[in-house]
N, C-alpha and C positions, 0 to 999 in steps of 0.2 A: 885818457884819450889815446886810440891808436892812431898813429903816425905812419904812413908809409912815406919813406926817403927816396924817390926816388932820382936817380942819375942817369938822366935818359938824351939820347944822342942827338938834342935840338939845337945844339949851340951852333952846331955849324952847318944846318942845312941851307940846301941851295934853294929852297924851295922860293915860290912870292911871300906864301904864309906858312907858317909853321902848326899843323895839326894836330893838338897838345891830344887828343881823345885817341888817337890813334897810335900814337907815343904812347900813351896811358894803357892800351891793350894791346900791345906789344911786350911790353915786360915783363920779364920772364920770372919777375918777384910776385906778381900782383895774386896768384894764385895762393901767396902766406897770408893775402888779408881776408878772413872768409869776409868781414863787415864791408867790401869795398869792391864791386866790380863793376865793368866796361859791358854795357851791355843793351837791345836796341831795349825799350824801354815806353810802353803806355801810361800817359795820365791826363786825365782833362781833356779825352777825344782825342791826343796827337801820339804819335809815336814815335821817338826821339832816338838817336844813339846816345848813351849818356854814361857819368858817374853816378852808380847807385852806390849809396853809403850808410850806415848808421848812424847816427847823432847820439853822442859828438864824434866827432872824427874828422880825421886831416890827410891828404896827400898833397906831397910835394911834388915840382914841377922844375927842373934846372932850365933857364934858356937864357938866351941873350936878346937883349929888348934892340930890334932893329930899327934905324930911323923912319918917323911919321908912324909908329906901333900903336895899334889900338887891339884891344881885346874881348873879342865877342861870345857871350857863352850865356846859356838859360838858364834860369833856376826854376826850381818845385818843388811841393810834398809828393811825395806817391798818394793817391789819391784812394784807392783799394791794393788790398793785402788779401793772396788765397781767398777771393772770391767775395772778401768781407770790406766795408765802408769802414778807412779806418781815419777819416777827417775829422768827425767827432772828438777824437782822439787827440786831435798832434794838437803839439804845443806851439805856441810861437816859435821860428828858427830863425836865427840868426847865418848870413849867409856871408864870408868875409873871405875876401882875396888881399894879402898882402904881397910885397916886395919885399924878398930879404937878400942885399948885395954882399961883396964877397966879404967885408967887412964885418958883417952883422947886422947892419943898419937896418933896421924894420920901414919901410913907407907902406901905409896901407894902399892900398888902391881902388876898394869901392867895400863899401856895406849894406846889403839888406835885408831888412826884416819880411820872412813870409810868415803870414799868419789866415791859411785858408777857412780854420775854424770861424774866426773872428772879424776877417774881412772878406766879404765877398769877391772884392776883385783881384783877392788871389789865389783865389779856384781858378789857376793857369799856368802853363809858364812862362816867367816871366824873362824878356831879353834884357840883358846888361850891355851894352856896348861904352868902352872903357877906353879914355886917351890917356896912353903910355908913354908920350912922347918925350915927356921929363926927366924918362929912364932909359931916353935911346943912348944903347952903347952898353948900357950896365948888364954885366955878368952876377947872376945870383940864382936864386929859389923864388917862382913863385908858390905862396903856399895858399890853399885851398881849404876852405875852415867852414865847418857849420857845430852850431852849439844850440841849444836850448835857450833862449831870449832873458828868458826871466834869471835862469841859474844857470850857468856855462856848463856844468858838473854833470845838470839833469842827464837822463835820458829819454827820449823818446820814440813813441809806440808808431811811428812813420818812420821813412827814407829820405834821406835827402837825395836829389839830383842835379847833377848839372852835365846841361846839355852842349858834346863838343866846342870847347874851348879850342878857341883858335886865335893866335898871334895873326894880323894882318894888316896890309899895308895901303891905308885908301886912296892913297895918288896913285899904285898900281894898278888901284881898278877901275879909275877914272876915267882913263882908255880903251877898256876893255868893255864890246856889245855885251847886252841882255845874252840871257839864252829862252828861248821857250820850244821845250820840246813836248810833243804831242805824237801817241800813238794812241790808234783808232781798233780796239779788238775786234778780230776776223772779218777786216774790210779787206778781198781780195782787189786786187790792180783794175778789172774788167768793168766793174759795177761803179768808177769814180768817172766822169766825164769828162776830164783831158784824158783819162787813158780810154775811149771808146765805146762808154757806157751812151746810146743815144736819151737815154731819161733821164732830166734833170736833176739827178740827183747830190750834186754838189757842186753846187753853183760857189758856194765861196772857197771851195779850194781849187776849183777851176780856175780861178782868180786868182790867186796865191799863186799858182802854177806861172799865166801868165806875167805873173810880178815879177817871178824865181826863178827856179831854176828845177825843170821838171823831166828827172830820170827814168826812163821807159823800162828799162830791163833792171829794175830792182827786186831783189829774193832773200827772201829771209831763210835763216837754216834752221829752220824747224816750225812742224806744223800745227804747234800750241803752247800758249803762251809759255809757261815755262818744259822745255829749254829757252824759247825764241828771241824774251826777252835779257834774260840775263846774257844769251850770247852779243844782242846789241849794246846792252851796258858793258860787258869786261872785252870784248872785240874779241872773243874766244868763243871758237864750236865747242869745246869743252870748259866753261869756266867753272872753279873751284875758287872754296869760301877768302881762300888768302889771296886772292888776285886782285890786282888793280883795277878799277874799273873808272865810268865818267868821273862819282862821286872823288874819286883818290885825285882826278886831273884839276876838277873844281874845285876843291881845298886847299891843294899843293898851291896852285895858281893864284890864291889869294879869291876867290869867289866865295865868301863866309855866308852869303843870303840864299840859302835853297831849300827848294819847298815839293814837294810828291804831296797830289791828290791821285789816287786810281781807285776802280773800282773794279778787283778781279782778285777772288781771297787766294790764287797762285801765286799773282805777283807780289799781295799784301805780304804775303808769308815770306817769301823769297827777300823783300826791303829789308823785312824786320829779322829776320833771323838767319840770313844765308851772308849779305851782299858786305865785303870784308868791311865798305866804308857807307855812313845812310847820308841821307838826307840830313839837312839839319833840322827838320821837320817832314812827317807821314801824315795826311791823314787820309784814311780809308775808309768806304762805310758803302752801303746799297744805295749811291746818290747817281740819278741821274742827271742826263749829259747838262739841261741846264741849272741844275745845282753845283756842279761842277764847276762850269763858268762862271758864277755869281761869286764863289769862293778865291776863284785864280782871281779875278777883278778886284775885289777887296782883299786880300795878299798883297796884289800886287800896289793896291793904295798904299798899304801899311810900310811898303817896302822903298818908295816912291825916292828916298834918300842916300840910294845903293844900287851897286850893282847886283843882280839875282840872277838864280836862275832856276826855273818853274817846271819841272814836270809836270804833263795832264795823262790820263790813260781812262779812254772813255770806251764804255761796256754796251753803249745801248745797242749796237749791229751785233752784237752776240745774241743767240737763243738763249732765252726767251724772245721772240718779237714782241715785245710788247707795249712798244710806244704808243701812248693814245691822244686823241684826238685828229684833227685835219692831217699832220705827217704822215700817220699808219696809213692812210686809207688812199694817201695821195697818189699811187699809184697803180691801184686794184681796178680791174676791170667790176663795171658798177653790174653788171648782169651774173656773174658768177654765184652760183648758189648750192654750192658742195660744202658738206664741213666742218671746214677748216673757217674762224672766224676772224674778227680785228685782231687778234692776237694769237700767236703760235709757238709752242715748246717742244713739241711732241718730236722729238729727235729718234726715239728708240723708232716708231712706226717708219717715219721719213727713212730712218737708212735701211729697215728695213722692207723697200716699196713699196709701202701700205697706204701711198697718195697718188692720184692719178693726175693726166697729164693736166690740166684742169688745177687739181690743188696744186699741183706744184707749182704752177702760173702764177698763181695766187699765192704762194710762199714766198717767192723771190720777190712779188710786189711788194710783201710788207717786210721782207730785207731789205730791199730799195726807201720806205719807209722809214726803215729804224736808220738808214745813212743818212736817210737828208734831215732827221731832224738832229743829228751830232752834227751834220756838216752847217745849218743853223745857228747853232751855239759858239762851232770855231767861227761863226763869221764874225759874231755879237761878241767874242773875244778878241779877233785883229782891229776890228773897227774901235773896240775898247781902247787897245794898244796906240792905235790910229792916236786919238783926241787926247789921249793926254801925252802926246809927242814924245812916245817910244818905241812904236814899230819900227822907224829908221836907224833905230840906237838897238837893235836885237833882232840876231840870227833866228830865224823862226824853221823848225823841221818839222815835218807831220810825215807819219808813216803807218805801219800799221803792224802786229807781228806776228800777223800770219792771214791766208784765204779763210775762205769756206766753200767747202766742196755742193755742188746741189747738184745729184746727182751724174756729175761730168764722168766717174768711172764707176757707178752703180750705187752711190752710196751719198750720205748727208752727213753735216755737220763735219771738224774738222781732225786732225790727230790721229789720221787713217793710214795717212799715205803722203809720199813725196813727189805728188805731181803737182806741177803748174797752181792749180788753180786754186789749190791751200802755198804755195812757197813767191807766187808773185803778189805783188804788193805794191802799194803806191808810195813813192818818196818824191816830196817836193820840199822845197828850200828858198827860203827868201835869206838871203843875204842882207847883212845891215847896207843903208841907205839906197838899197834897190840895185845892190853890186849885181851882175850879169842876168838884170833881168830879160824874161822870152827866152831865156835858153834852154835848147832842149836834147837832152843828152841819150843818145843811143845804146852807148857799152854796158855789158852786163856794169853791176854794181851791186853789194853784197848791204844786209844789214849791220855786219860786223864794220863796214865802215863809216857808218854814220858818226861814232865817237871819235876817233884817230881825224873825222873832218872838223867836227864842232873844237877840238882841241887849237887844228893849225885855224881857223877863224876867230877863236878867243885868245889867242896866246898862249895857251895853257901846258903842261906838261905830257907828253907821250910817253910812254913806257916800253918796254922791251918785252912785255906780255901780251901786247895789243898786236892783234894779228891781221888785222884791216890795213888800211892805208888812205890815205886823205882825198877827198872826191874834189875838192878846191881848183887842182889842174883840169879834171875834164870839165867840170864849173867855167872853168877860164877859157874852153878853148883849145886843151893840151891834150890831144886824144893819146890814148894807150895802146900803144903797138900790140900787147900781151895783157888783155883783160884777163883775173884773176881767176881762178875755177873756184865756181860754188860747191863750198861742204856743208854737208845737210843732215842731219839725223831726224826720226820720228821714234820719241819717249815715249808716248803714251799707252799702260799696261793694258788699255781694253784692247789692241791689237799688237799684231808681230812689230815687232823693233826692228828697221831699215835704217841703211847708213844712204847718200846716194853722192855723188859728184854730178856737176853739172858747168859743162861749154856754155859756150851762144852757139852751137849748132848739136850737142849732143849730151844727152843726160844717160848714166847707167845706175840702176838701183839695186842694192842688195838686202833682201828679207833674212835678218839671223836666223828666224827658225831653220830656215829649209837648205839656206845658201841660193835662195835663187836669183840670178840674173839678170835684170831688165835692160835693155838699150834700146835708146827712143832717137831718131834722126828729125831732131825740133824745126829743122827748114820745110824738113818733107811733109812733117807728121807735127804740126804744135800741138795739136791737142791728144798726144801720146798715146795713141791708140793700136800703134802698130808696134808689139816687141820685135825688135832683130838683134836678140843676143846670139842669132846661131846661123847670122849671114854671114857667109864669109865675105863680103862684097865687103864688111863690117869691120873684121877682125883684126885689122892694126888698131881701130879707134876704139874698140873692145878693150885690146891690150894694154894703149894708153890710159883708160880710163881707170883698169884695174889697178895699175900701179898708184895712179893719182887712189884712186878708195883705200891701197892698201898705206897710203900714205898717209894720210888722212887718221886713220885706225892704228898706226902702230904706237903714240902712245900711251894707249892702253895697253899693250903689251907689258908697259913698267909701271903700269899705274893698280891699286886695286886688290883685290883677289886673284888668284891663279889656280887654276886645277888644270895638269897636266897626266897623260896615262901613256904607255909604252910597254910594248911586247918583249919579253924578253929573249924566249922560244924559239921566235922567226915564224910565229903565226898568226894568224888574224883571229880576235876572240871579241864576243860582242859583251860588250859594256854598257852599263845603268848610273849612272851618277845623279844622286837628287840632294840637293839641297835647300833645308829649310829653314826660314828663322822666325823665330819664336813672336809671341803676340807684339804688337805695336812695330811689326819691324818689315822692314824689305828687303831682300835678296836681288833684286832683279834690277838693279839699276844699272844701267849700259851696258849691258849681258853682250859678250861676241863671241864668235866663232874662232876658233885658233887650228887653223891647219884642218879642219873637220872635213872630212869625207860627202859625198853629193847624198848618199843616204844618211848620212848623223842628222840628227832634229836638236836643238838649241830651243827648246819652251820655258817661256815664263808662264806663269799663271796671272789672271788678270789682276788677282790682290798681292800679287808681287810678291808675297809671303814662300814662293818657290822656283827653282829652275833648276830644270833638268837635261843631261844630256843622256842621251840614247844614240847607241849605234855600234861600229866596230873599229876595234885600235889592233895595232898592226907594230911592227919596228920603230916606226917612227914616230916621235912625241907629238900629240894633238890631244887639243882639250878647249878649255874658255876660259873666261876673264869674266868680274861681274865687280860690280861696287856696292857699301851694304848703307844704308838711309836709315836716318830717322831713329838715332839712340836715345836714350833715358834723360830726362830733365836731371840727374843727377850725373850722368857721364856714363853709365854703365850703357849693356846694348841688351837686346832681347835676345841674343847669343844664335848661334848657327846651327844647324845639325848636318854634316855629310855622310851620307850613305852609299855605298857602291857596292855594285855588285858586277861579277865577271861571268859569263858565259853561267847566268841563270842562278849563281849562287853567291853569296854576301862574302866579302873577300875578310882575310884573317889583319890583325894590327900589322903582323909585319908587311903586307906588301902595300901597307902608306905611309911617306917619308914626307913628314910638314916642318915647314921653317929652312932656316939657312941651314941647321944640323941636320936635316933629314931624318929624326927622330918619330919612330911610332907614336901611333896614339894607343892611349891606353887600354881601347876598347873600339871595336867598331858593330853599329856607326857612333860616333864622338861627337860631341856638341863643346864647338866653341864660341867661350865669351872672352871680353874687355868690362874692367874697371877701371875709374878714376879716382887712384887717391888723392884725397881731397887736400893733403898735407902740400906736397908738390904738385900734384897736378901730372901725375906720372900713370900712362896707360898699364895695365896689370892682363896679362894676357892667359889664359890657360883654355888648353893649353897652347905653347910658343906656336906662332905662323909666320911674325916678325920676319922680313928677310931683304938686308939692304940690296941684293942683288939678285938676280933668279937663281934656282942651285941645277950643279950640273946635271942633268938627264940624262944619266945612266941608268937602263934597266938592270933589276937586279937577276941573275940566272937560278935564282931560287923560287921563285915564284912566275907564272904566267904573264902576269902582266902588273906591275910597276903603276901604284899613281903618285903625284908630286902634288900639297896641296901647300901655299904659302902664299902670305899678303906683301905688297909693299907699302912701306909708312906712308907715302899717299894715296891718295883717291883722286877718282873723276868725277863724285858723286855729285859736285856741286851744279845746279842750275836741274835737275830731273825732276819729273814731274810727278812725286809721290803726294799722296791727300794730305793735308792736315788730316791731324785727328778730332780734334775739338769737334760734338756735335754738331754745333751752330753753323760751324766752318761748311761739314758737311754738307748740313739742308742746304746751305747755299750754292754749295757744290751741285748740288742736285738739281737745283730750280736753274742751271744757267747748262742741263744736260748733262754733266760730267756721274759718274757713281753707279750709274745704271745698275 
């Protein structure tokens, strides 16, 4: 039987609960047990953060058992293996938590038998919830055991799991509201009826509004879902896979009941594979809005003895429109007969004006359609909440995490561009027991602060990563002398990648391909139609606004990939730099401009698989920055290829210095890759890019022009909006417009 020992630093956190699964992928051993990893985790419909293990097999656990301790954690088979049913298969498992104190003294703590083969009702995971209290104060080991039922020795042709194990403390949570958070895909701010929408079309978060507390100038930073989302999860414009996020505040804080239903394979992907901490339960699937509801309602029966807290993420206002029955049709003029029918997908035509005025009437009706019948389901879910006396006991948020453009600047669907009508959004907030209800709050207010609020309303822990700040004071009444400036990105590879900043009176946008400009004066002009990047009437708010972008953007400067180029000469020579990477991979993730000239171009290719600069380099260092996505199920990458060429011809190895050494490459152009040795768990590079600090940018006077090409050990790559690969993933990709 492998044993992993671990001695991991629980003893003395300050946390409410102690998060044994995140301790468990944290350590920097676990990489020596290949039978044993941390990892998010499908079986039986749900998708889990969990212990996947071999049977038999043990990991240990050091903590110190705090008073009123119980310990909450799920057990399972793996239910499929590589594609194959392998329940046939397992054998009875035995699933065993002991106590071993510092003594020796073994106390079991709970046993169960799974046996999915033999009993149907355990094709599931099942929860264990376990009172510790006998051992509050005791210093030891817990140990974590599964065996084979029948013979301890056996092995077997399944995994065992166990899903986040967490020490917690249920007088701590006694006090502490619900959570139920809810975002509503590509529901722009205009189309909801406290913000202006004159058609009915949500009637119960109109109500909610009324109840809560209902912020006008809410903007999400980015204009699909991911980035959009993970920015509101880790309160970072750039969040990355090791950051704290809600999940890390609702753990720390002793909240052990949490639940994600969504229906959007970006954000599916992003729970299960990006987000440093999951849910204690995923499940995903093509359910609509009221299937969706039916599930949080029964959840939340099941949960009925706890504190929880409920993510929903509901898809049907996203294209497809294809809500059917009385909703869809609820507010189509009845005479219309162009077409376009009850239902509508057809995104590639729409952005490219292939519907006239007429169909487009008729488009937005059955968006108004696809709103009111989600805005339906959240009713049949507060009213839920209502009757079994816990809307007053839970913080309710509904937002959205991102617009939809119809054509306000030429174009459909969203993921285009950084104006208004994809970046505003509705956020409304009921407060437990009806705290500052009819409020209604004017200051801008950002997505990234939705968490850092939910945190100071539940108690819960804030981090030094969270880049928001808690909306609870303008909630109260506390207005803000110095509203925060909105930072915004637009990921998405079918167009140019824009960063933009955004006042309450002034927005400026910048396009990486081109470098270009936009400044928009939002009092004069809200619906941004007038550029005056080149008023001078402008040009202090230009200036400030530049700095704020270049604020925003610098660190990626230390983050990522680097390609820098310099003249040696003293003359200006035009420059080609392409890079590409290899199948299954991407190049193009947060691709910038670095010091680039008004003629350099900055392109990605829409499959992300390239980016190129072109232009001319001069004395002074200029180049980009890119982050690379989507490595091998094994650790390795689809590896890089850089090509340069100077003034029309492919440059020689020496005049490219990669890494901290500034050492040629062997050949150009040169393809680098990473592996992971599987032994430690150690990056294997060839050849070196490595480099803990940028190296100095001295051209060299032996050749024309100088490139510098070197990575830094981290990235920004986390939360961008690369495809899964998975076919399935795909078609669905497709059916909801994205893939074109």
């Amino acid at each position: 039987m492998l044993t992993a020992a671990l001695l991991l630093a629980v003893l003395a956190a300050p946390a409410a609960a102690l998060d044994l699964l995140h301790t468990l992928a944290s350590d920097p051993t676990a990489a020596l047990f290949p039978t044993y990893r941390v990892r998010a985790t499908s079986a039986w419909g749900q998708t889990r953060n969990a212990v996947m293990s071999a049977i038999p097999n043990q990991f240990d656990v050091a903590a110190e058992i705090p008073p009123n301790a119980r310990l909450r954690v799920g057990v399972a088979l793996l239910d499929r293996f590589l594609g194959g049913d392998i329940v046939p298969r397992a054998e009875p498992t035995r699933f065993t938590i002991d106590f071993v104190d510092a003594d020796g003294r073994v106390e079991q703590v709970t046993e169960r038998i799974v046996d999915p083969r033999g009993v149907p009702g355990d094709r599931r995971w099942i929860d264990l919830d376990v009172d510790l209290s006998a051992l509050a104060g005791k210093r030891g080991t817990l140990q974590f055991r599964q065996t084979v039922a029948a013979d301890p020795k056996a092995t077997n042709p399944t995994f065992a799991l166990w899903s986040r194990p967490v020490l917690y403390d249920p007088t701590a949570q006694a006090a502490r509201p619900n959570l139920l958070f809810i975002t509503i895909d590509a529901l722009r701010a205009d189309h909801v009826g406290a913000y202006g929408n004159p058609r009915d079309t949500t009637p119960a978060l109109d109500a909610l509004a009324a109840d809560g507390v209902r912020f006008t100038q809410a903007y999400t930073s980015a204009p699909m879902t991911v980035p959009s989302l993970p920015q509101f999860f880790s309160s970072r414009v750039f969040p990355s896979a090791g950051m704290p996020t809600l999940l890390t505040s609702l753990v720390q804080g002793g909240v052990a009941d949490s639940k994600a239903i969504v229906h959007n394979p970006y954000l599916e992907s992003w729970l299960r594979l990006h987000a440093r901490d999951g849910f204690a339960s995923v499940t995903a699937g093509t359910w609509r809005a009221d299937k969706i509801t039916r599930a949080a309602l029964r959840w939340i029966d099941a949960h009925n003895d706890g504190r929880f807290a409920l993510y929903l993420h509901y898809l049907d206002a996203h294209t497809p429109y294809q809500v059917r029955g009385e909703a869809a049709l609820r507010f189509v003029d009845p005479t219309y007969r162009g077409d376009v029918g009850a239902r509508f997908e057809d995104t590639a035509t729409a952005a490219a004006g292939g519907f006239d005025a007429a169909d487009r009437t008729h488009i937005a009706a059955l968006y108004d359609g696809a709103i009111r019948f989600v805005d339906d389901q959240i009713g049949i879910l507060l009213a839920g909440l209502a009757e079994r006396g816990l809307l007053d006991d839970t913080l309710v948020v509904v937002s959205a995490d991102h617009g939809e453009e119809q054509w306000d600047h030429g174009s459909f669907f969203h993921g285009q561009t950084l104006y208004d009508e994809l970046l505003h959004v509705p956020l409304i907030m009921r407060f437990p027991n009806g705290a500052h209800a009819g409020t209604v709050v004017d200051t801008m207010v950002r997505s990234i602060d939705v968490v850092p609020t939910i945190a100071d309303v539940l108690s819960l822990p804030v981090f030094p990563e969270f880049e928001g700040q808690s909306l609870v004071p303008l909630a109260a009444g506390t207005p803000d002398p110095t509203p925060p400036t909105l930072r915004a990105r637009a990921a998405n590879p079918r167009f140019p990648y824009r960063f933009a900043v955004r006042t309450p009176t002034h927005k400026l946008i910048d396009t990486v391909e081109t470098g270009r400009l936009e400044l928009y004066d939002l009092i004069a002009d809200p619906q941004e139609r007038s550029d005056r990047a080149a008023d001078p009437a402008l040009a202090p708010v230009r200036t400030a606004l530049v700095a704020e972008l270049d604020a925003m953007r610098a660190p990626l400067r230390a983050l990522g990939y680097q390609v820098r180029a310099a003249a040696g000469d003293g003359r200006s020579h035009a420059i080609d730099v392409l890079v590409t990477s290899g199948p299954k991979g991407r190049v193009a993730d947060n691709p910038d401009r670095i010091d680039l000239g008004p003629d350099d171009r900055l392109v990605a290719s829409e499959s992300e698989r390239t980016l190129r600069w072109t232009g001319t380099v001069g004395p002074t260092p200029a180049g980009f920055r890119f982050d690379q996505g989507m490595l091998q199920d094994d650790g390795s990458d689809p590896g890089l290829t850089f090509a340069v060429r100077v003034d029309g011809r492919e440059v020689q190895p020496a005049a490219v210095r990669l890494g901290a050494a500034g050492t040629p490459p062997p050949s150009m152009p040169f393809t680098y890759g990473r592996t992971v040795a599987k032994l430690f768990g150690e990056a294997v590079e060839s050849p070196p890019l490595v480099a803990p600090a940028a190296p100095a940018l001295t051209p060299s006077p032996d050749v024309p022009v100088t490139v510098w090409i070197w990575r830094f050990p981290e990235s920004a790559a986390g939360g961008t909006a690369g495809a899964p690969a998975d076919p399935e993933t795909q078609r669905r990709l497709r059916s909801l417009g994205y893939l074109d």
